[in-house]
N, C-alpha and C positions, 0 to 999 in steps of 0.2 A: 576491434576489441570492444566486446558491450560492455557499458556504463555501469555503474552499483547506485543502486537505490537503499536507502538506507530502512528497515522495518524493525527500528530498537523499540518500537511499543507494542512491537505485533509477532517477535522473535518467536516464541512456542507457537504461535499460528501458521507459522513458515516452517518451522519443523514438523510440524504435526501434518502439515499440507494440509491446515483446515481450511483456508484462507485464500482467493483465486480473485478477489478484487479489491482494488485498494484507492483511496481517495487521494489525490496529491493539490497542491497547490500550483504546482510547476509542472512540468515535462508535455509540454504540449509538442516539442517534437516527437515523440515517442510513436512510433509508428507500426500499424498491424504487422508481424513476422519479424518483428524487431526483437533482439535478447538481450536481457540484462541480468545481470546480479542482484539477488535480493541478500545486503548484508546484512550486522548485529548495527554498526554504524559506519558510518563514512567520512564525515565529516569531525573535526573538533578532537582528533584522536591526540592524544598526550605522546609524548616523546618514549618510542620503544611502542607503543600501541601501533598495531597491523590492522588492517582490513579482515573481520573473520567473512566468508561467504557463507552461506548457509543454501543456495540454491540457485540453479542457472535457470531464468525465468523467459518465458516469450509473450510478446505484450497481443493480445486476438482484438483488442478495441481499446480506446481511446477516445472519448467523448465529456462535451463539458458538457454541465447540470450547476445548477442551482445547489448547496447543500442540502436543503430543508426536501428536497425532492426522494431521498434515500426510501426506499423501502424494508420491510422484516425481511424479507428476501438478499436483501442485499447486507443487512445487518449482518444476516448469518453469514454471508458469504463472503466477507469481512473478516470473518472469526470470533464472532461475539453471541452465541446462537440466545444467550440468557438475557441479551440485552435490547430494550425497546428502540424504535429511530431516534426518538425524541432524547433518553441516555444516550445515545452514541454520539447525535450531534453535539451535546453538550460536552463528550469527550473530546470530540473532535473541534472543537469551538474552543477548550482549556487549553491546547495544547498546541494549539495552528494558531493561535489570535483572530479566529475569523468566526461571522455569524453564519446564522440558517441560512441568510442571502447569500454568503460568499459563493461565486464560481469556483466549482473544482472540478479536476480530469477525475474522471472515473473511467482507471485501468483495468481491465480485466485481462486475465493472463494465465499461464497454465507451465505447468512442470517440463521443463526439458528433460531434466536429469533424473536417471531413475532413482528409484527410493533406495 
């Protein structure tokens, strides 16, 4: 049964299927041809709150990096085509508790399911 990864900051970017790589601080088991759910959340859900899915995902790489390492490339690819590295990490710095140093997986992944 694959896992659900939770993408409640990046939810329109998984709909839109703008979005094919994603930073985590975890999932280092996460393994190439591996599939998982990308949900709205997963975690912390309130009593009567479900699991929405939003997409059946397959992981093509898994590799750790440095934050501050991110490229516009990768910004985009992210889902943030408007936004520089230097904004993103500090998005991702707000909201992870972690700096430009922190180690993170940078998954990259691709759509099972059709549109």
């Amino acid at each position: 049964m694959p896992r659900n990864m939770s993408f409640s900051l990046t939810t329109d970017q998984i709909r839109n299927r703008t979005k094919d790589v994603t930073r985590r601080l975890g999932w280092r088991g996460l393994m190439k041809g591996q599939k998982f759910w990308a949900c709205v959340k997963c975690m912390g859900l309130k009593p009567g709150e479900k699991v929405e899915r939003l997409a059946l995902l397959e992981c093509v790489s898994n590799t750790r990096e440095m934050l501050y390492k991110i490229t516009a490339e990768d910004v985009r690819r992210e889902g943030f085509p408007g936004m520089s590295p230097g904004e993103f990490m500090a998005m991702f710095c707000k909201h992870m508790d972690a700096t430009a140093r922190t180690i993170v997986h940078r998954i990259e992944f691709k759509y099972v399911d059709p549109v």
